[in-house]
C-alpha positions as YAML, in Angstrom:
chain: A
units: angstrom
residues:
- id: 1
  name: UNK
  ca: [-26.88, -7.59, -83.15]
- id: 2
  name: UNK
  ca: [-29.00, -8.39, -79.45]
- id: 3
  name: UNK
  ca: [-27.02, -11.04, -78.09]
- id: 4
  name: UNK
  ca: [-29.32, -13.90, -76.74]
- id: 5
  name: UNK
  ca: [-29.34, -14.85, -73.25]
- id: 6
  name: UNK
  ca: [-29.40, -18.03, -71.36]
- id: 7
  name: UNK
  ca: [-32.91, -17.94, -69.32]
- id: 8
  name: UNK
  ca: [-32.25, -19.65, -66.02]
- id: 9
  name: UNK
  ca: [-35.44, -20.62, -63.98]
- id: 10
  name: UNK
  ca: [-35.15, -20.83, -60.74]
- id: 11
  name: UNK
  ca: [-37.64, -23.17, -58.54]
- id: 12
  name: UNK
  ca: [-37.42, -21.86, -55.22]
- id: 13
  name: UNK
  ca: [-36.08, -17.97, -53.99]
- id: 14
  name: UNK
  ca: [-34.52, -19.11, -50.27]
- id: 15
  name: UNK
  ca: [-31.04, -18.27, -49.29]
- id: 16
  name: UNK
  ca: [-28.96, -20.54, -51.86]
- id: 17
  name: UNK
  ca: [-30.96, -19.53, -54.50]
- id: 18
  name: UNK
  ca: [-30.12, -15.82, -53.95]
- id: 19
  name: UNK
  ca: [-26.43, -16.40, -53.52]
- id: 20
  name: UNK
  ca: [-26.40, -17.76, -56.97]
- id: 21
  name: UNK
  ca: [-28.78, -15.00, -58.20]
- id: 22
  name: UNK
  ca: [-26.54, -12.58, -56.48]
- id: 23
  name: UNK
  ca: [-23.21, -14.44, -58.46]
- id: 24
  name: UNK
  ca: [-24.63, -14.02, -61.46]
- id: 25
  name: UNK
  ca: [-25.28, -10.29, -61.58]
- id: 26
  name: UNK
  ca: [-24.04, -8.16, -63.78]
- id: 27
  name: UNK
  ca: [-23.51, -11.16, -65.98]
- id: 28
  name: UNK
  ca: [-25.15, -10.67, -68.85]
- id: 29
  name: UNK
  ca: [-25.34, -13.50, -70.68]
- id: 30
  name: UNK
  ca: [-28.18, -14.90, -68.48]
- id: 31
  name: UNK
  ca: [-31.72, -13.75, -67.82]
- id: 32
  name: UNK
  ca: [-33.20, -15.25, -64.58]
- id: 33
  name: UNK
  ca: [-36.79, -15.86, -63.24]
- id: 34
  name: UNK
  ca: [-37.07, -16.84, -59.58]
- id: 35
  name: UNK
  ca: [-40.20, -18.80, -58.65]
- id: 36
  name: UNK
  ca: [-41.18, -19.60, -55.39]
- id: 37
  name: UNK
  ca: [-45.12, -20.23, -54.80]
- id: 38
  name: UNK
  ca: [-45.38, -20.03, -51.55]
- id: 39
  name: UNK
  ca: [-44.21, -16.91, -50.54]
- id: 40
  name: UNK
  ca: [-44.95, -13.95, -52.40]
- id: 41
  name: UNK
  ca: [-43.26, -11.56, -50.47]
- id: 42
  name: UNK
  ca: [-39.80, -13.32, -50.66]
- id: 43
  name: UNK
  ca: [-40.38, -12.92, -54.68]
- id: 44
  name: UNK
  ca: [-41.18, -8.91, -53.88]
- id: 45
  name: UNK
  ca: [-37.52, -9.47, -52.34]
- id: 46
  name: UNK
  ca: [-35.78, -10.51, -54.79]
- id: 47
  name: UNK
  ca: [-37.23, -8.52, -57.55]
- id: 48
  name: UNK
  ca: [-36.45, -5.36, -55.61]
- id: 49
  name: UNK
  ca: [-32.81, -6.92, -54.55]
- id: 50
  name: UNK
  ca: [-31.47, -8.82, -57.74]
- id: 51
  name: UNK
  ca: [-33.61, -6.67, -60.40]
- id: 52
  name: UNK
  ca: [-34.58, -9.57, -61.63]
- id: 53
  name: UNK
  ca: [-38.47, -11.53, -63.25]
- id: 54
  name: UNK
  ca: [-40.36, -13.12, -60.80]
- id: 55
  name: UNK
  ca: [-43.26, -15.21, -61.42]
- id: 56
  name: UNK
  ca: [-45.63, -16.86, -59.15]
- id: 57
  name: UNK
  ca: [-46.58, -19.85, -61.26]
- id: 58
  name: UNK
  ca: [-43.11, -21.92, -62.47]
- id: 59
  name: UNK
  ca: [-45.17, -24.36, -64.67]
- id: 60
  name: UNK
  ca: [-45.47, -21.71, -66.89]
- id: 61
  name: UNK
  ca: [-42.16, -20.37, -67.13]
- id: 62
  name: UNK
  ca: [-40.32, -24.08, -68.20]
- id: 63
  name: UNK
  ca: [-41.07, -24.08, -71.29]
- id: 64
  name: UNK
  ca: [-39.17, -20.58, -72.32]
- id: 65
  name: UNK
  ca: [-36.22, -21.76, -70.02]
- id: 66
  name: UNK
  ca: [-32.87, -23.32, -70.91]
- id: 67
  name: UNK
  ca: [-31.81, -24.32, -67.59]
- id: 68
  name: UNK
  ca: [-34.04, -25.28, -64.02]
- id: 69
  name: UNK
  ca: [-32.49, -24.64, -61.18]
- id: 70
  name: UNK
  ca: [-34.16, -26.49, -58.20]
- id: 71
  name: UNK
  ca: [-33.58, -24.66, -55.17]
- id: 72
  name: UNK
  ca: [-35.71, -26.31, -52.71]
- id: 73
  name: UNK
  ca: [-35.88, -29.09, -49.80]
- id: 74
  name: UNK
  ca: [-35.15, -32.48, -50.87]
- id: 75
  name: UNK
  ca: [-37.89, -33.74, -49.15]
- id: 76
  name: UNK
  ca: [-40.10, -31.15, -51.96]
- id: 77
  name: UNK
  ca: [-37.86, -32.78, -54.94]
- id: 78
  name: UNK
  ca: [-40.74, -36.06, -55.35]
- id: 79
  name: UNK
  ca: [-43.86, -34.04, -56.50]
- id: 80
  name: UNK
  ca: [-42.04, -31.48, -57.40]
- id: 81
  name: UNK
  ca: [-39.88, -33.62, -60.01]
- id: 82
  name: UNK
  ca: [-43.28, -35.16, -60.96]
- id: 83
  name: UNK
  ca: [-44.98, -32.40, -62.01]
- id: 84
  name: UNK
  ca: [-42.07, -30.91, -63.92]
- id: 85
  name: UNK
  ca: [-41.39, -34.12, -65.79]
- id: 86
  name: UNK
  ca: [-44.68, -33.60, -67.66]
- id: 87
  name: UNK
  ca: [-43.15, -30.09, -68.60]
- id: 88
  name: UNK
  ca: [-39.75, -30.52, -69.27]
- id: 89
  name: UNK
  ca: [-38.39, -30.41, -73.12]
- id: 90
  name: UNK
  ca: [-34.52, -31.50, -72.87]
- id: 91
  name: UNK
  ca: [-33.54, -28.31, -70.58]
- id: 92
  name: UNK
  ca: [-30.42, -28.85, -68.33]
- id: 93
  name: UNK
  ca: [-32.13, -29.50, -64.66]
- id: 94
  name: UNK
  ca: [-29.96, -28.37, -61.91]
- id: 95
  name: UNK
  ca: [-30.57, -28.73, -57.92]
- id: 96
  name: UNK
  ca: [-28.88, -28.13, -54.99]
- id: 97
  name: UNK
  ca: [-30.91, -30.10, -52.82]
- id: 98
  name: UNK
  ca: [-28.78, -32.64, -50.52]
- id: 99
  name: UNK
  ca: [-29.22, -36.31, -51.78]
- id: 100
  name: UNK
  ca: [-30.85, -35.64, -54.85]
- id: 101
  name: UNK
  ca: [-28.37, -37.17, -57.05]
- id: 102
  name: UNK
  ca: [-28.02, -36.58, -60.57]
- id: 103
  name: UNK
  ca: [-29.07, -40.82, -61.30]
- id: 104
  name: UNK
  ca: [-32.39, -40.13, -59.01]
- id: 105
  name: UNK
  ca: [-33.15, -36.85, -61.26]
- id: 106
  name: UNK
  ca: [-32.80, -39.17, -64.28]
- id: 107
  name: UNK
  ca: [-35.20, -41.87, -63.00]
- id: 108
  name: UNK
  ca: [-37.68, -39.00, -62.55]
- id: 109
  name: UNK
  ca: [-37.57, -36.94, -65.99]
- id: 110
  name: UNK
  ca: [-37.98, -38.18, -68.89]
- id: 111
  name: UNK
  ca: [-35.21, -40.11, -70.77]
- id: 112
  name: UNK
  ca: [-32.18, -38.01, -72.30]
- id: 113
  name: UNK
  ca: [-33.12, -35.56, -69.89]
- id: 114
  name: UNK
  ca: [-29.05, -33.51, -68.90]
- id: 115
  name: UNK
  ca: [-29.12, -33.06, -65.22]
- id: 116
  name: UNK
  ca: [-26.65, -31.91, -63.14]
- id: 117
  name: UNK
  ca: [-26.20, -32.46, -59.22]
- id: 118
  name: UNK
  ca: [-24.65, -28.97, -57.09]
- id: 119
  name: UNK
  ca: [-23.16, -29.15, -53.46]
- id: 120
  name: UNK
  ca: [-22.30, -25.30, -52.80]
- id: 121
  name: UNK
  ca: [-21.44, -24.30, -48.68]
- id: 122
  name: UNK
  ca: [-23.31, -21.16, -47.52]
- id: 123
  name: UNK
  ca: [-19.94, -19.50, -48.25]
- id: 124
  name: UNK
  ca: [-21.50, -19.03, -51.57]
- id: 125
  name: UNK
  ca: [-23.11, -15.92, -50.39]
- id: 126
  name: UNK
  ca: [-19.96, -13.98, -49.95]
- id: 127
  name: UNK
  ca: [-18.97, -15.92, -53.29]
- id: 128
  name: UNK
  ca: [-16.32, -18.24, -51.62]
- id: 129
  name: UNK
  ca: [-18.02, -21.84, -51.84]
- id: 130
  name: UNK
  ca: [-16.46, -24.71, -52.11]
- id: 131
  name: UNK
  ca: [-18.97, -26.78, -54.41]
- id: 132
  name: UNK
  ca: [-19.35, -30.06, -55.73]
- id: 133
  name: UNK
  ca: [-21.03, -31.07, -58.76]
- id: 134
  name: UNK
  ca: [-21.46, -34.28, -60.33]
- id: 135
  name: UNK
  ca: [-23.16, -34.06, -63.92]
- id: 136
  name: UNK
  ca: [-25.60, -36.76, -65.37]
- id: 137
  name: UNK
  ca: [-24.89, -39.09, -68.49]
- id: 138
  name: UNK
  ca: [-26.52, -36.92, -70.93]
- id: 139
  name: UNK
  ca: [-24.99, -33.31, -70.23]
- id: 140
  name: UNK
  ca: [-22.85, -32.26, -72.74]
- id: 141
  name: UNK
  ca: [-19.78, -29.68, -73.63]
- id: 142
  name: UNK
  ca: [-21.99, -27.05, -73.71]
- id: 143
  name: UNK
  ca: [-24.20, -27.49, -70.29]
- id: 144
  name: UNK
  ca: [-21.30, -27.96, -68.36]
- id: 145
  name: UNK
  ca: [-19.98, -24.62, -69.96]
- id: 146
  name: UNK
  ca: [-23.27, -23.17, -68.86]
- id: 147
  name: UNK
  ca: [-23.06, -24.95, -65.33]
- id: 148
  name: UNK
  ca: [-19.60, -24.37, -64.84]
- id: 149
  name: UNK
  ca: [-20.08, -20.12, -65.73]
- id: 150
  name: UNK
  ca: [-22.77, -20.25, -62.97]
- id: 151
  name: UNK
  ca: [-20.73, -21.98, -60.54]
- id: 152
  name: UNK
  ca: [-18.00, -19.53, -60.64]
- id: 153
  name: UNK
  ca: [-20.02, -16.69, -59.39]
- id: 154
  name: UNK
  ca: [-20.36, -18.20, -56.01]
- id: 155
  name: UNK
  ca: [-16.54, -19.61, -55.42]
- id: 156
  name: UNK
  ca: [-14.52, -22.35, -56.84]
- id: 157
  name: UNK
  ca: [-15.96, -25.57, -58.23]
- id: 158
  name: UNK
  ca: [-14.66, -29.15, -58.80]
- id: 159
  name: UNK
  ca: [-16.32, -31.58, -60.88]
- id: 160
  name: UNK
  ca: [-16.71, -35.08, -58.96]
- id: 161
  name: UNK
  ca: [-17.88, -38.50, -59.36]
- id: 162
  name: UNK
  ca: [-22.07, -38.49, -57.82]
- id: 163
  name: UNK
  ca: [-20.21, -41.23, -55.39]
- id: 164
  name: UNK
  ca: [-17.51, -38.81, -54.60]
- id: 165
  name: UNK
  ca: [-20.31, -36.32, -53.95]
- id: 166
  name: UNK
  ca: [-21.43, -38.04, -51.38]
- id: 167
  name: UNK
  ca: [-18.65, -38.36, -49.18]
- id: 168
  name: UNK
  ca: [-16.91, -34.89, -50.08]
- id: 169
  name: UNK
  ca: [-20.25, -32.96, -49.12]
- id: 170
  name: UNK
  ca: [-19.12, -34.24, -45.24]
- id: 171
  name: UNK
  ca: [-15.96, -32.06, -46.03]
- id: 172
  name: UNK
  ca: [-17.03, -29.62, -48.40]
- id: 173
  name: UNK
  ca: [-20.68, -28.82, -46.98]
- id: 174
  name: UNK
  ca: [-20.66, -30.07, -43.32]
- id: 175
  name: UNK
  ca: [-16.86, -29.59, -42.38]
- id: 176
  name: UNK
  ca: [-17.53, -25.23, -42.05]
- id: 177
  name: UNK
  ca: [-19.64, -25.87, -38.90]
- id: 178
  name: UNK
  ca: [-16.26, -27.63, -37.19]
- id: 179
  name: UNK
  ca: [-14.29, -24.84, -38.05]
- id: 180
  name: UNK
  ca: [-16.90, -22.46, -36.57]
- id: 181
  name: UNK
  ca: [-16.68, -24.64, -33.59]
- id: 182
  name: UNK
  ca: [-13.07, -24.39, -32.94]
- id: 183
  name: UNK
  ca: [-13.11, -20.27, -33.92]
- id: 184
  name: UNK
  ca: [-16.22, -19.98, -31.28]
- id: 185
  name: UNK
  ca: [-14.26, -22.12, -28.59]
- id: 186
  name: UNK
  ca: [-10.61, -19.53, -29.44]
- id: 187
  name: UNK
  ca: [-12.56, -16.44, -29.32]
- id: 188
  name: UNK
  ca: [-13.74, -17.42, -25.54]
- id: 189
  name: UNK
  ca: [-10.56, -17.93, -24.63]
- id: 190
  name: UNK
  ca: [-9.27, -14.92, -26.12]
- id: 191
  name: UNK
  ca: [-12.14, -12.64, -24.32]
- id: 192
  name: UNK
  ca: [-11.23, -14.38, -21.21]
- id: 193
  name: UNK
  ca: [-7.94, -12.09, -21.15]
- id: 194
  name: UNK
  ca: [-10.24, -8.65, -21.06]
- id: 195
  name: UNK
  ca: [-10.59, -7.62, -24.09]
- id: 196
  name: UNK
  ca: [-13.72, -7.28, -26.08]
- id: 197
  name: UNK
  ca: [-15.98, -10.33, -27.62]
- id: 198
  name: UNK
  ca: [-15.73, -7.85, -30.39]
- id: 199
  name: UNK
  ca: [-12.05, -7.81, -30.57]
- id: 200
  name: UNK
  ca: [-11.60, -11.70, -29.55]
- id: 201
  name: UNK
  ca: [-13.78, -12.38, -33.01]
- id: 202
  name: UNK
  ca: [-12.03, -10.35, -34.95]
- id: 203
  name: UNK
  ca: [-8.62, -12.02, -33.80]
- id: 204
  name: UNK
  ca: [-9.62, -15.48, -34.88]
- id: 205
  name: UNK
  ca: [-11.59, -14.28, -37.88]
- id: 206
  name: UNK
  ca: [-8.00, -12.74, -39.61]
- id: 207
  name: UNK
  ca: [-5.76, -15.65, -38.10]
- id: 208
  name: UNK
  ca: [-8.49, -17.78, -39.73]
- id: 209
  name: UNK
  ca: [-8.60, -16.37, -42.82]
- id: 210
  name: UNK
  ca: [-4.47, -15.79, -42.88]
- id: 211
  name: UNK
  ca: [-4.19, -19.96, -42.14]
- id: 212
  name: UNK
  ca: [-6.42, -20.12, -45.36]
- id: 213
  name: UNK
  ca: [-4.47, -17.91, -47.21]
- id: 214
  name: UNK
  ca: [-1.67, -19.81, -46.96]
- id: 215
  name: UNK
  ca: [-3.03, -23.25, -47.71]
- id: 216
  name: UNK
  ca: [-4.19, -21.79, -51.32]
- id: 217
  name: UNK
  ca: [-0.19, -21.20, -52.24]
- id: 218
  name: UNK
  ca: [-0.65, -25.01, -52.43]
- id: 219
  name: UNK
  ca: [1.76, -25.74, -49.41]
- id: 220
  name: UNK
  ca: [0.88, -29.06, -47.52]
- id: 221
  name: UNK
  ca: [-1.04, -28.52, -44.88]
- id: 222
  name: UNK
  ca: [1.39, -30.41, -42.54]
- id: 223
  name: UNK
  ca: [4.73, -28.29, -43.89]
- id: 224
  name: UNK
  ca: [3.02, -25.07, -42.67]
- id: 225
  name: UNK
  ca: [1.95, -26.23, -39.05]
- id: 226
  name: UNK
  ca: [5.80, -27.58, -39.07]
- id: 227
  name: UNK
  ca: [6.49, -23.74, -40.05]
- id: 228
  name: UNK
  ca: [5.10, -22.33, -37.22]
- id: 229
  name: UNK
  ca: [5.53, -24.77, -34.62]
- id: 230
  name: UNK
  ca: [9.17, -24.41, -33.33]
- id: 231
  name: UNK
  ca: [10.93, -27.35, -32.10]
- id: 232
  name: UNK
  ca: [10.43, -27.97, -28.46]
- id: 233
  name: UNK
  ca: [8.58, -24.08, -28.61]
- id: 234
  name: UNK
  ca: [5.62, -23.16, -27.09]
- id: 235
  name: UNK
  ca: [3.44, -24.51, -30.75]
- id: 236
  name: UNK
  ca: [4.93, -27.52, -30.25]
- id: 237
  name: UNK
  ca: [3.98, -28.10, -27.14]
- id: 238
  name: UNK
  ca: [0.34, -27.18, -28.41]
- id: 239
  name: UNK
  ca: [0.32, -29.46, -31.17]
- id: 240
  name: UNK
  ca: [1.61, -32.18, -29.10]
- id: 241
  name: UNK
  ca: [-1.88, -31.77, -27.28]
- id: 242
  name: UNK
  ca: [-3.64, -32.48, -30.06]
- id: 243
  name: UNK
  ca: [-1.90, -35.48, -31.31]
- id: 244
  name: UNK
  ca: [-2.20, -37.08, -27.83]
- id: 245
  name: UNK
  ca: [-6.00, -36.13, -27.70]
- id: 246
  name: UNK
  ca: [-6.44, -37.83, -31.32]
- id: 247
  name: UNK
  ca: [-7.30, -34.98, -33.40]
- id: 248
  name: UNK
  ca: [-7.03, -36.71, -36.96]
- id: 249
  name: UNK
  ca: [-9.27, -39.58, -35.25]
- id: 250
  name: UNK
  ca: [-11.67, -37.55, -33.83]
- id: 251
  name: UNK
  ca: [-11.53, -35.68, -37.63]
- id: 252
  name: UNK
  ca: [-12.18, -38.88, -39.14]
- id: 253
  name: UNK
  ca: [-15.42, -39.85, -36.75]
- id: 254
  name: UNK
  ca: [-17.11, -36.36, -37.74]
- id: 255
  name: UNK
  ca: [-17.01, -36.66, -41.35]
- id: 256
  name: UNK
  ca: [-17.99, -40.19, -41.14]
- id: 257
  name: UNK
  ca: [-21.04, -39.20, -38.64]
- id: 258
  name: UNK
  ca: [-22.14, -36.32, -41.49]
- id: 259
  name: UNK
  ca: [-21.64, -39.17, -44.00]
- id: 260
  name: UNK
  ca: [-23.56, -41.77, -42.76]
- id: 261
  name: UNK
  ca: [-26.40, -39.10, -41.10]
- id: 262
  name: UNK
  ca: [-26.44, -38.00, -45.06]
- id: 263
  name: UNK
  ca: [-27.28, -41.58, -46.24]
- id: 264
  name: UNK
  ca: [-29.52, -42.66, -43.23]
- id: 265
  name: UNK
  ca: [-31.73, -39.37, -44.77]
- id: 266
  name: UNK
  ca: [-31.46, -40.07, -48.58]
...
């Protein structure tokens, strides 16, 4: 007996879009189409890449979809929303856009429409996100089955209040770059003992990736600094730096910068 598949529709074919395209491959409960008007040769792309159906009209394709995945700008979500709340028949509606929260999808589709809201980091195309998602009042058991089996192609997932949303994306979404800061800032001072920018990145990639190792055993985050840093050692006297300099304050005042940058925009 043909098993029948879950037909995603994805609005948009950019670089979020084809990390959760890529997530979902080989799965075969789901059959995708990837829209994206605009840009024909991006849908050639991911055709070619993904093997999956392209088309380069979405109107068309909503009503033989079960979910709509909205993969574009927020600032597109307006007509965009419009236009497919004249087409939309109780599918689950799904974006990814910053700020487009699952009680602003509601306002624009019609009633008892189940919508969903998805934070994912750009991790997502190596499928190691950390994502957010914060699910409207009419999604049910089943769509958050659905949403949840999509999610985990691209990392791990926690469902969140659309309030928590907002301030986790500062940490979630935002807080990568920071890290990237402080690896690009080690690496220079690595290379600045001769060896290779090559060799300095690939350093602080591995201790990077070995710190992060160890905070998934689920050991606080404080315990293992206190595990490396030897009383009155050479750690210490690095760590002491840091404290003096403000480190957890200075912590604070990015994520509250991304936060309130986030609702100056939305």
């Amino acid at each position: 007996m043909t098993k029948v598949r879950t037909k995603i529709l994805f609005i948009g074919a950019g670089r979020m879009a084809q990390a959760i395209i890529g997530g979902l491959a080989g799965n075969e409960r789901f059959s995708i189409t990837a829209s994206n008007n605009d840009n024909e040769e991006r849908l050639h792309y991911v055709k070619a890449a993904y093997g999956i159906s392209v088309s380069n009209d979405w109107r068309q394709e909503v009503a033989n979809s079960d979910i709509v995945l909205l993969a574009m700008p927020p600032e597109i979500h307006p007509p965009l929303l419009e236009d497919l709340a004249r087409l939309i028949d109780n599918q689950l509606v799904i974006t990814v856009a910053a700020g487009i929260s699952p009680s602003l999808l509601e306002d624009a589709l019609p009633e008892g429409t189940p919508v969903a809201w998805v934070m994912p980091n750009t991790a997502a195309r190596l499928s190691e996100s950390s994502t957010l998602y914060a699910a409207g009042k009419h999604v049910e058991l089943h769509h958050k089955q659905l949403l949840e089996e999509i999610l985990m192609g691209i990392g791990a997932f926690e469902n969140v209040t659309e309030e928590q949303l907002y301030e986790l994306t500062a940490i979630t979404g935002s807080a990568p770059a920071f890290i990237y800061r402080i690896a690009e800032s080690l690496k220079n001072q690595a290379a600045a003992v001769g060896i290779s920018e090559q060799q300095a990145r690939k350093l602080v990639a591995q201790m990077i990736a070995g710190s992060a190792a160890m905070l998934q055993t689920g050991e606080d985050p404080a315990e293992l600094a206190d595990q490396v840093a030897t009383p009155g050692g050479s750690t210490a006297a690095g760590l002491r730096v840091l404290d003096e300099k403000g480190i957890d304050q200075l912590m604070q005042q990015a994520v509250t910068a991304c936060r309130e940058k986030s609702r100056q925009d939305h």
